[in-house]
Backbone as CSV, one residue per row, in Angstrom:
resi,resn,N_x,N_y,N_z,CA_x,CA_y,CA_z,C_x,C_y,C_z
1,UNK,92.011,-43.210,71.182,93.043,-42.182,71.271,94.120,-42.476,70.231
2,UNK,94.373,-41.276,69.829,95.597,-41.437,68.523,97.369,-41.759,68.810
3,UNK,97.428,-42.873,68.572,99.413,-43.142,68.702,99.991,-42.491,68.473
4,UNK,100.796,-41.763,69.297,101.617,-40.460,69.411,102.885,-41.068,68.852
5,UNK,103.498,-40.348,68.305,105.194,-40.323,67.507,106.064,-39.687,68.399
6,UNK,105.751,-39.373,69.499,106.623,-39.450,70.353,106.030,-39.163,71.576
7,UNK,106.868,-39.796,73.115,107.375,-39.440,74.306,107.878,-38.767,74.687
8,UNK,107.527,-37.457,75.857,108.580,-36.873,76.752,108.465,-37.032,78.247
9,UNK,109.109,-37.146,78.365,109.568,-37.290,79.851,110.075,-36.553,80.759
10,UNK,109.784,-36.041,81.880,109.972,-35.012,82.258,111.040,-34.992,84.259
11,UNK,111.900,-35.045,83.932,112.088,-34.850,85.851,111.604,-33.636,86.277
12,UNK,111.537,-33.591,87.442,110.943,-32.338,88.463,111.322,-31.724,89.237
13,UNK,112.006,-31.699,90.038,113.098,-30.793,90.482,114.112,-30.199,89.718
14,UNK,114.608,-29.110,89.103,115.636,-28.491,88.577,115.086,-28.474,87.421
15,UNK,114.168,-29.222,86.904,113.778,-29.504,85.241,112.627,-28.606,85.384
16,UNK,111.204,-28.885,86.059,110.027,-28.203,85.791,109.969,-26.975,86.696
17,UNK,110.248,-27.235,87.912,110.648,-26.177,89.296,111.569,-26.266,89.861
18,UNK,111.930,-25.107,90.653,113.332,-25.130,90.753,113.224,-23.837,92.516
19,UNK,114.071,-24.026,93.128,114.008,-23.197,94.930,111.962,-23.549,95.395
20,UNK,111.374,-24.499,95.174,110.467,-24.893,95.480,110.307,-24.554,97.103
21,UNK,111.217,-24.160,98.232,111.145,-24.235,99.318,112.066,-25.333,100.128
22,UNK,111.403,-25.419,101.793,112.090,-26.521,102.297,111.097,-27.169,102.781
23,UNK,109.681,-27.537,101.969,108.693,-28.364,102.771,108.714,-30.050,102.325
24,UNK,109.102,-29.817,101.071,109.253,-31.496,100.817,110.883,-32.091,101.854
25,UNK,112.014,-31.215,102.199,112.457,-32.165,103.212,111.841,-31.810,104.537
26,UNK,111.242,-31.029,104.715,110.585,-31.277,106.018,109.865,-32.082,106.332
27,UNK,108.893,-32.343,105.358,107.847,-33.266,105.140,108.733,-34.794,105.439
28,UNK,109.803,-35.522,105.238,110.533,-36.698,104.878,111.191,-36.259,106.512
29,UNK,111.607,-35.265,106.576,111.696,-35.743,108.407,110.961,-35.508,109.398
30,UNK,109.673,-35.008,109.154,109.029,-35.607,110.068,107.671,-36.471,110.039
31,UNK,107.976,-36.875,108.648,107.411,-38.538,109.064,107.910,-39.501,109.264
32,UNK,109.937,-39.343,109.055,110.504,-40.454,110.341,110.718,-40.011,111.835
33,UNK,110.184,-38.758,112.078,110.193,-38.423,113.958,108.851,-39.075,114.215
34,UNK,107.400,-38.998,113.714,106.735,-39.650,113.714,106.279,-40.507,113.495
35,UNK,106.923,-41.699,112.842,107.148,-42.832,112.724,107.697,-43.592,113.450
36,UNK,109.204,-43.626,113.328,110.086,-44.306,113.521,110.785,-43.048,115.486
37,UNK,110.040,-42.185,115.846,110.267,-41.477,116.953,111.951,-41.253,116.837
38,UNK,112.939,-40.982,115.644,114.421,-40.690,115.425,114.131,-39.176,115.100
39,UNK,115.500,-38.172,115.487,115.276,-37.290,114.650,116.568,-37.298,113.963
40,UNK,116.088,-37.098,112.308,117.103,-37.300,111.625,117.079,-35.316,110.568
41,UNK,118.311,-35.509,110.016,118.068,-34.215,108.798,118.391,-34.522,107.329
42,UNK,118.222,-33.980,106.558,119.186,-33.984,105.010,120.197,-33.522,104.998
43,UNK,120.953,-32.545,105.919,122.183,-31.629,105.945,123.290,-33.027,105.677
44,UNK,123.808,-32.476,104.309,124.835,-33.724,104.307,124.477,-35.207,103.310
45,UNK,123.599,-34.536,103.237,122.611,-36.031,102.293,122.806,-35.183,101.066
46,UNK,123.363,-36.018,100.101,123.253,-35.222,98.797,121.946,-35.700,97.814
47,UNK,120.749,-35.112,97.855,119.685,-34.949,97.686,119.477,-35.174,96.202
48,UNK,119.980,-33.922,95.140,119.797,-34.557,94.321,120.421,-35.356,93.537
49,UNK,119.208,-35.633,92.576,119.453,-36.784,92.023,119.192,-38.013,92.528
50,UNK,119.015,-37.967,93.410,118.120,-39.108,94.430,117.070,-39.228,94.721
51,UNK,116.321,-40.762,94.673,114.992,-41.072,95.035,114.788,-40.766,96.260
52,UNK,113.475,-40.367,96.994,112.657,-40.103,97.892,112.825,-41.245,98.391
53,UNK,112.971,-42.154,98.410,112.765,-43.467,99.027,114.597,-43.498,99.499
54,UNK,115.256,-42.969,98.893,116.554,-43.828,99.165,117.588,-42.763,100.013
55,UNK,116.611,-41.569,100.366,116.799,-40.192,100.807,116.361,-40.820,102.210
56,UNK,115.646,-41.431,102.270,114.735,-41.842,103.740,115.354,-42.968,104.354
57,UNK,115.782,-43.643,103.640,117.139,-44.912,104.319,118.146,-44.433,104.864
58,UNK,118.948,-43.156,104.155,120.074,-42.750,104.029,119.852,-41.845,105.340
59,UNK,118.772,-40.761,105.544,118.365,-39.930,106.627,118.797,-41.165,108.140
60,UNK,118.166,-42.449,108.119,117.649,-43.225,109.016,119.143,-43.752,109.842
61,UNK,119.489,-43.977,108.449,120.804,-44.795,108.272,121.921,-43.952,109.278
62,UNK,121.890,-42.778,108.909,123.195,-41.680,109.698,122.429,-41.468,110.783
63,UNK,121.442,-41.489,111.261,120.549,-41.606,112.551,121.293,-42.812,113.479
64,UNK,121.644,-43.401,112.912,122.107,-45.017,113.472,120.923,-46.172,113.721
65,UNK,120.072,-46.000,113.152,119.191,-46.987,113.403,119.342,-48.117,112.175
66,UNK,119.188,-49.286,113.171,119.477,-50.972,112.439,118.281,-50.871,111.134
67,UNK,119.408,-51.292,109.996,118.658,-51.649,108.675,117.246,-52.647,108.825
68,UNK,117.384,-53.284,109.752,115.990,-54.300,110.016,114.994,-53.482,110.281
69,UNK,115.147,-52.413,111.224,114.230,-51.572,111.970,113.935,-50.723,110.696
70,UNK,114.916,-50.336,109.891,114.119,-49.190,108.693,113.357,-49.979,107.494
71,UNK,113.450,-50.979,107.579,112.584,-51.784,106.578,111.300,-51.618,106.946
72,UNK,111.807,-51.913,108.133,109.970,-52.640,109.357,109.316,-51.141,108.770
73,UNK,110.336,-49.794,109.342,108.860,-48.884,109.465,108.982,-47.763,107.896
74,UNK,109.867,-48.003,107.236,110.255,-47.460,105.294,109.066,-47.495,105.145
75,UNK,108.040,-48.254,105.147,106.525,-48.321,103.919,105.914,-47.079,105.292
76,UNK,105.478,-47.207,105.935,104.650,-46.501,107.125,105.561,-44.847,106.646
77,UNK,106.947,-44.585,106.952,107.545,-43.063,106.448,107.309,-42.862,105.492
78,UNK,107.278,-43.541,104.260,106.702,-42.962,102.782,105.224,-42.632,102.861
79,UNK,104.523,-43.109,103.066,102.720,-42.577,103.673,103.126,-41.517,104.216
80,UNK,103.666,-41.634,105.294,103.246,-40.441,105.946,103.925,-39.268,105.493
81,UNK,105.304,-39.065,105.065,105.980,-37.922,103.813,105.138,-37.258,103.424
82,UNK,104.459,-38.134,102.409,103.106,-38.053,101.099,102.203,-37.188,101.933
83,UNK,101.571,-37.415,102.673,100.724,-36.728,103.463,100.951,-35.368,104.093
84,UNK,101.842,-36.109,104.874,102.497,-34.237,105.143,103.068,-33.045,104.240
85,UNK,103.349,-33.483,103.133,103.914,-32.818,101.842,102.951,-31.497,101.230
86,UNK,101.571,-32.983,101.188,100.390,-32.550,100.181,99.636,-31.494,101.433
87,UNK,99.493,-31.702,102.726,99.202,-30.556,103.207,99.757,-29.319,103.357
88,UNK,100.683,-29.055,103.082,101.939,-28.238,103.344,102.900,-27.016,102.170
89,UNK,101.995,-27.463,101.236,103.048,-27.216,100.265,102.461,-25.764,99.794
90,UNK,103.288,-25.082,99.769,102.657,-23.266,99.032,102.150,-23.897,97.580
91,UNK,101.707,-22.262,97.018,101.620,-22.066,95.759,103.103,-22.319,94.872
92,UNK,103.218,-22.680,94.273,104.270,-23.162,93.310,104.310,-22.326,91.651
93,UNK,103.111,-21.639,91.657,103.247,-21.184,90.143,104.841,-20.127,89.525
94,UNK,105.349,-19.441,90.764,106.008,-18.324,90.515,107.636,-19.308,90.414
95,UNK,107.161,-20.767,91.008,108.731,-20.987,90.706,108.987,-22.628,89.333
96,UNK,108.331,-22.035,88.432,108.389,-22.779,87.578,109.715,-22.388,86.173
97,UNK,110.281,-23.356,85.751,111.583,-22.815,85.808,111.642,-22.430,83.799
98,UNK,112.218,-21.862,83.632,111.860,-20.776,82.319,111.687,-21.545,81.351
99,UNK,111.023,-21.256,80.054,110.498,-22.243,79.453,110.134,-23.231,79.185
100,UNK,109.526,-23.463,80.701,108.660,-25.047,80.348,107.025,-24.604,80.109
101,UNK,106.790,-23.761,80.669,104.807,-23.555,80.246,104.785,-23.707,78.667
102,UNK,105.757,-22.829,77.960,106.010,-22.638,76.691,106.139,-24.329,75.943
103,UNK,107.149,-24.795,76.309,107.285,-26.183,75.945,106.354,-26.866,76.020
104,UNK,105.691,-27.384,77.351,104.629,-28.059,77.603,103.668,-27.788,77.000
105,UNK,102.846,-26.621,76.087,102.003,-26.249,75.664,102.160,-26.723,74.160
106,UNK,103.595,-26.570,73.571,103.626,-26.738,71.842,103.648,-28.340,71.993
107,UNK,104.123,-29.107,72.665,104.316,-31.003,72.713,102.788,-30.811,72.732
108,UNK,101.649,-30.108,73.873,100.707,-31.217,74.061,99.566,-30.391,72.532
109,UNK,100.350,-29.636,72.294,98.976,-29.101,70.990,99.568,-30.132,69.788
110,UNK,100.756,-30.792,69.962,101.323,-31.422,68.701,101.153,-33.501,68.933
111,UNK,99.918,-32.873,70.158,99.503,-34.797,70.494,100.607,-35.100,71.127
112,UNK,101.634,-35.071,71.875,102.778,-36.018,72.341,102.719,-35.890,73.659
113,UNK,102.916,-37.526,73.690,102.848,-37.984,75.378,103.358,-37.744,76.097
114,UNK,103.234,-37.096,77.244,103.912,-36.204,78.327,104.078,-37.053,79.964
115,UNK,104.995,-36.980,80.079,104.973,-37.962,81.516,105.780,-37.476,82.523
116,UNK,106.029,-38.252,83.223,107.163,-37.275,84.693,107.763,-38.781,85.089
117,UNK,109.099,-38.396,84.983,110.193,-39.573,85.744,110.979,-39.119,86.959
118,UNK,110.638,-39.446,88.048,111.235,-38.388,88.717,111.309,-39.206,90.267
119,UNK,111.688,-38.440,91.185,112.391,-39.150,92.138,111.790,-38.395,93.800
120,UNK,110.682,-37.418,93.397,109.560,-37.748,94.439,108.848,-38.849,94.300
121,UNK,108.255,-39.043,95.570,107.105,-40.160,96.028,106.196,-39.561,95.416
122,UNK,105.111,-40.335,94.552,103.637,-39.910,93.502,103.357,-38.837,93.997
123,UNK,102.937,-38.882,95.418,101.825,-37.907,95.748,102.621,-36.621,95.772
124,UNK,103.873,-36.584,96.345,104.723,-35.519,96.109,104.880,-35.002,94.730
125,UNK,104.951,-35.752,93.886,105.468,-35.286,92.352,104.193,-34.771,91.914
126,UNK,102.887,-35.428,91.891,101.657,-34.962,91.630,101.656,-33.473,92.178
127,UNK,101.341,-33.537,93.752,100.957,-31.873,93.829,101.916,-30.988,93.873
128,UNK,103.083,-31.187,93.484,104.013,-29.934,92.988,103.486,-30.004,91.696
129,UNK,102.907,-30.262,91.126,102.440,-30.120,89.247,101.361,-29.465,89.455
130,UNK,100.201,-29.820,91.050,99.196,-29.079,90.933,98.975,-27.831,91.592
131,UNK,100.338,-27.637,92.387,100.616,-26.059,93.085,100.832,-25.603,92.126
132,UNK,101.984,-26.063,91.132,103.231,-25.600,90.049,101.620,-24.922,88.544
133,UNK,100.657,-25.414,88.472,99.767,-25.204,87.225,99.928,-25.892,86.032
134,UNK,100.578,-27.082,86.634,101.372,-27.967,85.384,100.515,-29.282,85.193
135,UNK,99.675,-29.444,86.142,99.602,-30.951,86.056,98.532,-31.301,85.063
136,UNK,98.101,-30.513,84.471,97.305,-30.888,83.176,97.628,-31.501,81.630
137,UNK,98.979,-31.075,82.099,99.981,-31.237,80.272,100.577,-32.879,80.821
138,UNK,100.388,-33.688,82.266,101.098,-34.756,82.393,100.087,-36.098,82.486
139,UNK,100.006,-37.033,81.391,99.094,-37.764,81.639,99.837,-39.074,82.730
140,UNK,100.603,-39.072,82.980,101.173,-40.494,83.866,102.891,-39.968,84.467
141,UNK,102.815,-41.257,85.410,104.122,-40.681,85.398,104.836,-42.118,86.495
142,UNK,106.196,-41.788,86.671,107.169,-42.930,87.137,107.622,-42.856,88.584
143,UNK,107.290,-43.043,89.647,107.586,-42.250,90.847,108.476,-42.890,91.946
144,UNK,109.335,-42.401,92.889,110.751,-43.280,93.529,109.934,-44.495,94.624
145,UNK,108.679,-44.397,94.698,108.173,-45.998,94.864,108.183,-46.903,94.338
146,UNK,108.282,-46.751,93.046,108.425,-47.768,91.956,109.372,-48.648,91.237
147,UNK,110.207,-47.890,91.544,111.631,-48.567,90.814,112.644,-48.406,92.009
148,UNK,114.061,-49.357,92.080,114.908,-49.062,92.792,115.840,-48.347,92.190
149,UNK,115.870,-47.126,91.190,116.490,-46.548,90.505,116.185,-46.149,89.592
150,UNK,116.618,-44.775,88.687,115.832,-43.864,88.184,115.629,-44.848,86.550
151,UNK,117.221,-45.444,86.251,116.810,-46.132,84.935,115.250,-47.043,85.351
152,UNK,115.032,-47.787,86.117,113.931,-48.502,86.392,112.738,-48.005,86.328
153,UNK,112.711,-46.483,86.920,111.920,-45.947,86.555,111.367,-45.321,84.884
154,UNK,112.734,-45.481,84.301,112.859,-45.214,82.595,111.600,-45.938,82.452
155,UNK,112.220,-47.076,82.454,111.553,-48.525,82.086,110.225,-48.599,82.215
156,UNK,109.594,-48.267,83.308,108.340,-48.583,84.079,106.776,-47.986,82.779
157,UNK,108.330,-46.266,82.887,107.097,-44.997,81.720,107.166,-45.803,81.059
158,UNK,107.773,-46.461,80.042,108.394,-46.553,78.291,106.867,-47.834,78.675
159,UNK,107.341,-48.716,79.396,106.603,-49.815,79.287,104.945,-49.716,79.372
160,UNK,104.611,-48.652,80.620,103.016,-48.085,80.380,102.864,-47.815,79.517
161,UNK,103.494,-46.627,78.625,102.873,-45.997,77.403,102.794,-47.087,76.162
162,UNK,103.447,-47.691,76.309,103.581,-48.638,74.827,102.266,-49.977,75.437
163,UNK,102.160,-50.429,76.683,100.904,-50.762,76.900,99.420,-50.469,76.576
164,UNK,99.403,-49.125,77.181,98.289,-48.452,76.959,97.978,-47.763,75.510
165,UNK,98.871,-48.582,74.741,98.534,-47.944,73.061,99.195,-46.603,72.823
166,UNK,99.854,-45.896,73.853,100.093,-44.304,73.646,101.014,-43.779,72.354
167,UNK,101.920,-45.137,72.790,103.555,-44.675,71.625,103.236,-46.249,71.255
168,UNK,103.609,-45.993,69.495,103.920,-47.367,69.215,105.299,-48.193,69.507
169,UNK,106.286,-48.852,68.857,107.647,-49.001,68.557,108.673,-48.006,68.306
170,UNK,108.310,-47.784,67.075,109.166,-46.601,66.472,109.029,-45.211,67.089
171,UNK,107.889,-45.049,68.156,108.153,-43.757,68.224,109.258,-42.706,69.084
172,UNK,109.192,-41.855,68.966,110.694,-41.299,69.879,110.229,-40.788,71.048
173,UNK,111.295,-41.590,71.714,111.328,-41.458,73.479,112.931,-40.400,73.956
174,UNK,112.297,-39.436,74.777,113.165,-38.393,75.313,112.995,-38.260,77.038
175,UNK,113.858,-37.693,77.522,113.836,-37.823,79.284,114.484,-36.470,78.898
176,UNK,113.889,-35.955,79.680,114.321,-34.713,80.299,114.612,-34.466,81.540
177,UNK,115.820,-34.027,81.855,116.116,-33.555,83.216,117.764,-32.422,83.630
178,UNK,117.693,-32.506,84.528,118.846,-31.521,84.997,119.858,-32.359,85.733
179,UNK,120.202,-33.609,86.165,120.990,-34.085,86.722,122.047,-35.040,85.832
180,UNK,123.059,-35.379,86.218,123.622,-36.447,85.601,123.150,-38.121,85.835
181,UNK,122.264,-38.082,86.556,121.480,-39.297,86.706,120.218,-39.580,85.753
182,UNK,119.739,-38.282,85.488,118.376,-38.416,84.408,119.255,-38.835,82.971
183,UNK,120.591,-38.509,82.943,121.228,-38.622,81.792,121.418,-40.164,81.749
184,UNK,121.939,-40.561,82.774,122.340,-42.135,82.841,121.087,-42.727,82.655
185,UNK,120.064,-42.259,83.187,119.077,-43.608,83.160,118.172,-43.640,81.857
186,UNK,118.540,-42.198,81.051,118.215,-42.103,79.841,118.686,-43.024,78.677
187,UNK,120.120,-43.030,78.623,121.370,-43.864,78.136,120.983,-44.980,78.067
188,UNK,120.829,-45.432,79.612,120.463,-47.304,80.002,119.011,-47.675,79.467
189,UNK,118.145,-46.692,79.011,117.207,-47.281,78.296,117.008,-47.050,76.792
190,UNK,118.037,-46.543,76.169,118.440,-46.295,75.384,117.283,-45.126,74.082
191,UNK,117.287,-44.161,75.166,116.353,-42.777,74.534,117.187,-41.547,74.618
192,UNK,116.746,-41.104,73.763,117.398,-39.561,74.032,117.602,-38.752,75.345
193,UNK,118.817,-38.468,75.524,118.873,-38.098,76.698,119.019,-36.068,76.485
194,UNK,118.273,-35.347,77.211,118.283,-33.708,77.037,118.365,-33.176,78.745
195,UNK,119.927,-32.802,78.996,119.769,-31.640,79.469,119.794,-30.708,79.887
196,UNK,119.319,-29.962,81.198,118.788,-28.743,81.151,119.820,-28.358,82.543
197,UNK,120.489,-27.206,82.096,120.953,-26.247,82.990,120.284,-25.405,84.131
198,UNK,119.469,-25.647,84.374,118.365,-25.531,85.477,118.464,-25.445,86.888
199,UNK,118.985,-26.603,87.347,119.370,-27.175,88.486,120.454,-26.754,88.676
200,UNK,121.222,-27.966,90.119,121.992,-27.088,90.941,123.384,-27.488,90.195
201,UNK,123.373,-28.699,88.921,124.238,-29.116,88.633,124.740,-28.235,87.529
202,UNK,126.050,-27.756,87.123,126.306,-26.609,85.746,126.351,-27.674,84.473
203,UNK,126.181,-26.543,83.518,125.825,-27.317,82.364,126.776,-27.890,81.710
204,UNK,128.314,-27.790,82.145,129.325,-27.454,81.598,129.723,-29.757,82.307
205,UNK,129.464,-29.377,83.341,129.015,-30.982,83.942,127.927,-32.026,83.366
206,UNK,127.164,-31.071,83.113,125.783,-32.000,82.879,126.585,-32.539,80.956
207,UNK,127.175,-31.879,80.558,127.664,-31.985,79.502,128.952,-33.105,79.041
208,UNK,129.561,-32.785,80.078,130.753,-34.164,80.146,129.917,-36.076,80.643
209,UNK,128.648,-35.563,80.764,127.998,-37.101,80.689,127.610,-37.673,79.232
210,UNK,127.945,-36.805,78.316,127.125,-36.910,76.864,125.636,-37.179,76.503
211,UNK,124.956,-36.418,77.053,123.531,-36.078,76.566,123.566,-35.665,74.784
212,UNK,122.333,-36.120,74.574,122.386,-35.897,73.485,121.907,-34.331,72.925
213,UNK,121.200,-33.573,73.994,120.869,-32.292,73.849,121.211,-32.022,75.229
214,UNK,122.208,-30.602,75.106,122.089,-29.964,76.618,122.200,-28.291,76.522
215,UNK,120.557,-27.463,77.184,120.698,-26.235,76.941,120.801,-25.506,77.924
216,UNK,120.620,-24.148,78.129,121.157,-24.249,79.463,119.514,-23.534,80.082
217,UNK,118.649,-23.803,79.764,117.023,-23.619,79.887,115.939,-23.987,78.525
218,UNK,114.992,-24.551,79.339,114.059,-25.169,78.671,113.543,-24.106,76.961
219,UNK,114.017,-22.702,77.236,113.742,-21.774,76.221,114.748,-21.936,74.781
220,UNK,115.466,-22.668,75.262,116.455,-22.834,74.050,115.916,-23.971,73.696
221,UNK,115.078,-25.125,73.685,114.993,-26.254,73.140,114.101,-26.361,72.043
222,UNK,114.682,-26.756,71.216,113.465,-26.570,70.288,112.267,-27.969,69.877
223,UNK,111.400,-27.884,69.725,110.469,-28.593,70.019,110.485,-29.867,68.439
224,UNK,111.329,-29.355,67.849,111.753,-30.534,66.816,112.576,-31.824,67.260
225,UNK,113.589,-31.434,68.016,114.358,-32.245,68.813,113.898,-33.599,69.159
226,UNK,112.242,-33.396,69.797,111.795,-33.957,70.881,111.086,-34.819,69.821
227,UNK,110.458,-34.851,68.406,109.561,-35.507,67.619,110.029,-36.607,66.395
């Protein structure tokens, strides 16, 4: 396979899809009612921009249940999330958020490595790509099991791809997303940070973090940027 000259990176909520529904938090509470037998909600949990994993502490946590006890049963609620998610989830094609089919199509005809950094659990991030009609343009990706934070998760992509031969040294690494956290953890690994007015955050915010590109949809970006 040929060494690509560049990386993109992609978050998933607000960046690729966007009003997806309410099955992925349904899915996260009730595999801690069935788990852990608590009933907890998100109302009040500020969601994004946050890992799946740290969404499920935080749920547990305002539940009042002892940090010992959410350790014990944390690995057992992430399984079961994942599971309930992937059965559950509609069609996704109609809420894919404006110019990304377009985007995703000129990166992968121009060879460049496409990935997802993002802050569902795998199996979650996977089949929203395969409701969404996306998951063909993503060869790998970084998921909130993996890292204790989204820069970590930077890290995890940059470090597969340059493993697996994909990107050499020099080539250019970009993160894409809609939050002021995809921006930070862009920064801390020191790649281009782009973004996108999409999400629930305004661009006018996403902008006072200093990204190095911020549009206010994926249709304004131009695909030079990224190479």
């Amino acid at each position: 396979m040929k060494q690509s000259d560049a990386l993109v990176l992609f978050d998933i909520d607000g960046t690729l899809i966007r009003r997806a529904g309410p099955h992925h938090r349904e899915a996260l509470v009730e595999a801690i009612r069935r788990t852990a037998h608590v009933e907890t909600t998100t109302e009040g949990v500020p969601v994004a921009g946050m890992l799946d994993r740290d969404i499920l502490m935080t749920m547990m946590l305002r539940a009042g249940m002892p940090r010992s006890e959410i350790r014990r049963v944390l690995p057992e609620v992430i399984k079961r999330a994942q599971s309930v998610y992937v059965r559950r989830v509609p069609d996704l094609a109609g809420k894919v958020c404006p110019g990304v089919r377009g985007l995703l199509r000129r990166l992968s005809r121009r060879g460049v490595v496409i990935g997802l950094v993002t802050g569902n659990l795998s199996r979650i991030g996977w089949r929203k790509m395969e409701r969404a009609g996306l998951r063909p343009y993503f060869r790998f990706g970084a998921f909130a099991e993996m890292a204790r934070d989204r820069a970590g998760l930077v890290r995890i992509a940059i470090r597969q791809a340059r493993q697996e031969g994909w990107i050499g040294r020099d080539s250019n690494i970009t993160l894409i997303g809609d939050h002021p956290n995809d921006v930070l953890a862009a920064r801390a690994n020191g790649i281009r940070a782009v973004a996108v007015g999409t999400g629930i955050v305004s661009l006018d915010e996403l902008q006072s973090h200093a990204p190095h590109v911020a549009v206010p949809d994926l249709r304004q970006l131009a695909i030079e940027t990224l190479l």
